[in-house]
C-alpha positions in Angstrom: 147.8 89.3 149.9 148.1 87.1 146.7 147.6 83.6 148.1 144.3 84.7 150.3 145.9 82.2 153.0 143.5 82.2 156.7 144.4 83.6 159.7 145.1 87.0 158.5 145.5 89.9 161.2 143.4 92.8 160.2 143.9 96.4 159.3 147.8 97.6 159.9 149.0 94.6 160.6 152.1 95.0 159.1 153.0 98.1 161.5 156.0 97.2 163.3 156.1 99.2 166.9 158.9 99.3 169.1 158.2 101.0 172.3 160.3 101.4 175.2 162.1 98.4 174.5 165.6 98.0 176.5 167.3 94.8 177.2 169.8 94.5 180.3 172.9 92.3 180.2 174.2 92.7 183.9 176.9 95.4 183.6 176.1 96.2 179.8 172.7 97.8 178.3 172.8 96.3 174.7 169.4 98.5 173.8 168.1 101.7 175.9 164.5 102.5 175.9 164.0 102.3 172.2 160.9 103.9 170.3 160.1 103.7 166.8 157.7 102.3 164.6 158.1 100.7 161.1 155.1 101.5 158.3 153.5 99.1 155.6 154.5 100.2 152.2 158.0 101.2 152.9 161.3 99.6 153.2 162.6 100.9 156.5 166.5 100.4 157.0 167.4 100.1 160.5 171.6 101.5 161.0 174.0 102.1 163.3 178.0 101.2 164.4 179.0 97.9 165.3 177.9 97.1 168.6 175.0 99.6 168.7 172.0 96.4 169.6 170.7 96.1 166.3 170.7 92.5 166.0 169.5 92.4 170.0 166.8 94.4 168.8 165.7 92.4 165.6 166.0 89.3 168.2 163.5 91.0 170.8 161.2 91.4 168.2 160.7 88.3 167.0 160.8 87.2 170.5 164.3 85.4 170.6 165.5 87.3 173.4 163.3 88.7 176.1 163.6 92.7 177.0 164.1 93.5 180.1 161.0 96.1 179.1 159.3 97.6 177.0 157.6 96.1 173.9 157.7 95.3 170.3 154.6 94.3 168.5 153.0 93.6 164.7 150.0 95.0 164.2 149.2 95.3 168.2 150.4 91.5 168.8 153.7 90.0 169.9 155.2 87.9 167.8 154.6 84.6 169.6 151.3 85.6 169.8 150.3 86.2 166.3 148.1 83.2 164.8 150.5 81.6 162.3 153.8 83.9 162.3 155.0 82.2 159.6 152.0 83.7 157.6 152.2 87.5 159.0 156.4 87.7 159.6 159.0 86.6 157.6 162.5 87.1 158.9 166.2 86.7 158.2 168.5 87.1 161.0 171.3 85.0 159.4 172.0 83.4 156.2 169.8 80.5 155.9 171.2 77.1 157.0 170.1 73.7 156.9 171.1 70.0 156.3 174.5 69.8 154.1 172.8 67.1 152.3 169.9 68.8 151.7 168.7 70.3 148.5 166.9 73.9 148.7 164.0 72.9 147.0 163.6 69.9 149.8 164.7 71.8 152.9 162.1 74.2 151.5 159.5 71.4 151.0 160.1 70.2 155.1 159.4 73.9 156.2 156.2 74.4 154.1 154.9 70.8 155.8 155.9 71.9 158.9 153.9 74.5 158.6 151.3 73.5 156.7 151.7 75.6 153.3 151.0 73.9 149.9 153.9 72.1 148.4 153.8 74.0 145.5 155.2 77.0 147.6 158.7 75.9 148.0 158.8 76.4 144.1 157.5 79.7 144.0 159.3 81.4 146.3 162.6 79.7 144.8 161.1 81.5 141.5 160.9 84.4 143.0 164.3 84.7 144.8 166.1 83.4 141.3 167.3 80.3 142.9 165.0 77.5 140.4 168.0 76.5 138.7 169.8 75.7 142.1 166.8 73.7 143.4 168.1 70.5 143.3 171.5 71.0 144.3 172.5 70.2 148.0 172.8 73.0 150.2 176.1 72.5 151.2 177.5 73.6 147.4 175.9 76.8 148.4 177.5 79.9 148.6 177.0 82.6 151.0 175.0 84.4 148.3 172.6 81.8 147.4 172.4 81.1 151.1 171.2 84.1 151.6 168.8 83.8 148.8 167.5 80.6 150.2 166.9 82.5 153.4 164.7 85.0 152.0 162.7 82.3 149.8 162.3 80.6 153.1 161.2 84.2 155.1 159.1 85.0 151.4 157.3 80.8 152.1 154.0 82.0 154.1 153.3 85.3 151.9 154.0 87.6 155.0 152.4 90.9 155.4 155.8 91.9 156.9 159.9 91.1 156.3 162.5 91.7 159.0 165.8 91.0 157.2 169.3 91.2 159.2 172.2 92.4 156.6 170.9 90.6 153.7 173.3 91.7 151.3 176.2 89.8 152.8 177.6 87.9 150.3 175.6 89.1 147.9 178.0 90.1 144.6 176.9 93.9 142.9 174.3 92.0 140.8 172.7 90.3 143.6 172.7 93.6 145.6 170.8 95.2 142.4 168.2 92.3 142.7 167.9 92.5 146.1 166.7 96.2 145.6 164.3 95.7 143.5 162.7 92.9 145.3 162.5 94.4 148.4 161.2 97.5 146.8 158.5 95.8 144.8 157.1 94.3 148.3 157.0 97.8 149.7 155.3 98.9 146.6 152.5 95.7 147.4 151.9 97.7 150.7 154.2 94.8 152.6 156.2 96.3 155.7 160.1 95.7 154.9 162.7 96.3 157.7 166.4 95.8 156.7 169.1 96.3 158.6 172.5 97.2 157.0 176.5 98.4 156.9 176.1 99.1 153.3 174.9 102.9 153.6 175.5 103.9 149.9 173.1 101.0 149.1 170.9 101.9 151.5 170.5 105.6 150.6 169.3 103.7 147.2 167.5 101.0 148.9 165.1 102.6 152.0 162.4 104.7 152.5 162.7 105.3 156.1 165.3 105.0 158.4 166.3 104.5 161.6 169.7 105.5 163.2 170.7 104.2 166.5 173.8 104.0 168.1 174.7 102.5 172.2 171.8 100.9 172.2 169.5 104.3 171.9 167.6 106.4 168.9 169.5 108.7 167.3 167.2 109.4 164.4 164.3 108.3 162.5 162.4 109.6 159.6 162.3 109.3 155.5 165.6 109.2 154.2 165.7 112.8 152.1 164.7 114.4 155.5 167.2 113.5 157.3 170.4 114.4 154.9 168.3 117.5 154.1 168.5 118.8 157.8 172.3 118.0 156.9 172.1 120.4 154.2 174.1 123.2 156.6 177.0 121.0 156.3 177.5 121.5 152.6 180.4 122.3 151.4 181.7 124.1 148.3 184.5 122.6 146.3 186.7 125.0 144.6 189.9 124.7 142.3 191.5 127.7 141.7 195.3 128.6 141.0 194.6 131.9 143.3 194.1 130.1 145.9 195.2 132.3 148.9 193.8 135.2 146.8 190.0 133.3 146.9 190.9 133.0 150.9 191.2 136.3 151.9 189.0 137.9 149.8 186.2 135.2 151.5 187.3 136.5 154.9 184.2 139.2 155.5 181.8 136.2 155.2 183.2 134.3 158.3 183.8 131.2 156.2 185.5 127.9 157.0 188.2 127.2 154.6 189.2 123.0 154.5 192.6 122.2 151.8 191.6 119.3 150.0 194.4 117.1 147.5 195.1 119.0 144.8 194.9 122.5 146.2 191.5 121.9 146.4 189.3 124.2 148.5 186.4 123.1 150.7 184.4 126.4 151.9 181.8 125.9 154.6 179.7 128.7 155.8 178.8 130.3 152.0 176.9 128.7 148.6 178.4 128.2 145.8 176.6 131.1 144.1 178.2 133.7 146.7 182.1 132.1 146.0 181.3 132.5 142.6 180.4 136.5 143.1 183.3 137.0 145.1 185.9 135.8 143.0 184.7 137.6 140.0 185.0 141.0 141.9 188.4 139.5 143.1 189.7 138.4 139.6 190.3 135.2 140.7 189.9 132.4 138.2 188.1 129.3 139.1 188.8 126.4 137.2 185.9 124.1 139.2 182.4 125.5 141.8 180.4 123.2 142.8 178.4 122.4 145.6 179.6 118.9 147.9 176.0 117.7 149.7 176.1 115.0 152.2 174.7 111.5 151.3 173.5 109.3 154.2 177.2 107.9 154.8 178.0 111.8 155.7 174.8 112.1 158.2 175.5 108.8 159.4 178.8 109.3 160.6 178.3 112.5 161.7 175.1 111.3 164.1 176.9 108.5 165.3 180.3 110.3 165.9 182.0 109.3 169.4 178.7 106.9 169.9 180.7 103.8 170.4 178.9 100.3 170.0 178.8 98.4 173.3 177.8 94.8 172.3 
């Protein structure tokens, strides 16, 4: 790490591991014996429906909450274990907030006492997060944007090995979402451990590495990103425009396709590539005005993972 500060855990300490961890709320399980385990170097988003214990399971690992069992560990420690978290974890589980009256560059400057950084900190990490020319105005002219920002200079203050970050695009206009990507991708790209959790799935197709999918409170899937929409890969469809329409139909029929009418007169042919629709409408005569070949994106696998998987938070 840049700023050589003490204290440091060794070797894979930014490895996040969740194991077994469940957390009972009398009638209601809000997370079910989940497993999975975060890598340095990545940015790991971490998905699923409203209601499906994310948050409970961002709050167990930095030991707000206490499972019922299982564990969650960084580098083989606890959280309120590790020798100065501030230093090893930096997290975001809301946007930031502090006194009204409060500038960002002073609230900053209490924390890095508090704590025992340098000073000089507070203005780095408000560097870093774009936020300098804000510094001296009072938090509570903030908006929900530059609140967030402030939260992540304040989770970026102790040079962590790791970053758990709860939906830190909210607020967060299209350019700030663009930043955002690219600063949480350069700390992967330092070998830093970034877990995000987020609704935005078009942005996180963009965004993550890795991800993990869960949904009532249990795994549904984890792994790299293009792994998991490629085992989706089956469910692409072909999209055809043709004025033959019923002609394209039944001359599909020996290949036991599925056959969806899109807007338009659209087709949408499961079952067959694009090459193979393309054969048999030239033996048919039929003209095609558009082939091509619909794959899913992660929004696509998503909802199809989670599909009747209601949340229960």
């Amino acid at each position: 790490m840049s700023h050589g500060q003490p204290g440091r855990l060794e070797a894979n300490s930014g490895q996040i591991v969740v194991s077994g961890l469940t957390k009972q709320y009398r009638h209601v399980r809000a997370v079910d014996n989940l497993s999975f385990t975060v890598e340095p170097g990545r940015v790991t988003g971490f998905l699923g429906p409203n209601g499906a214990g994310k948050t409970t399971t961002l709050r167990m690992l930095l030991n707000l909450v206490t499972p019922t069992s299982g564990t969650a560990t960084f580098g083989g420690y606890r959280y309120a274990d590790l020798p100065q978290p501030i230093r090893h974890v930096g997290a975001v589980l809301e946007a930031s907030s502090a006194h009204k009256g409060r500038s960002g560059i002073n609230h900053l400057r209490v924390i890095c006492a508090a704590a025992g950084l340098p000073k000089h900190r507070a203005d780095e990490v408000l560097e870093m997060v774009g936020l300098t020319p804000a510094a001296k105005r009072k938090f509570k002219g903030y908006s929900l944007g530059m609140r967030q920002r402030l939260g992540i200079a304040t989770a970026m203050l102790g040079d962590p090995q790791v970053l758990v970050l709860d939906e830190p695009a909210n607020g967060l206009d299209p350019e700030g979402i663009r930043w955002l990507r690219g600063f949480l991708k350069g700390l992967a790209n330092e070998g830093r451990t970034v877990l995000v959790s987020s609704h935005l799935l078009s942005e996180m197709q963009l965004l993550a590495d890795d991800v993990v999918i869960i949904a009532a409170g249990r795994l549904v899937r984890h792994g790299p990103v293009d792994k998991i929409v490629g085992e989706m890969s089956q469910v692409a469809r072909v999209r055809v425009t043709t004025p033959d329409a019923e002609k394209l139909v039944t001359a599909l029929q020996p290949h036991n396709v599925r056959v969806d009418r899109g807007e338009g007169g659209v087709l949408l042919i499961s079952g067959v590539d694009a090459p193979t629709v393309g054969r048999t409408a030239l033996s048919a005569g039929v003209e095609l005005h558009e082939l091509t070949t619909e794959r899913p994106d992660l929004e696509q696998v998503f909802l199809e993972l989670t599909a009747g998987k209601a949340g229960i938070r």
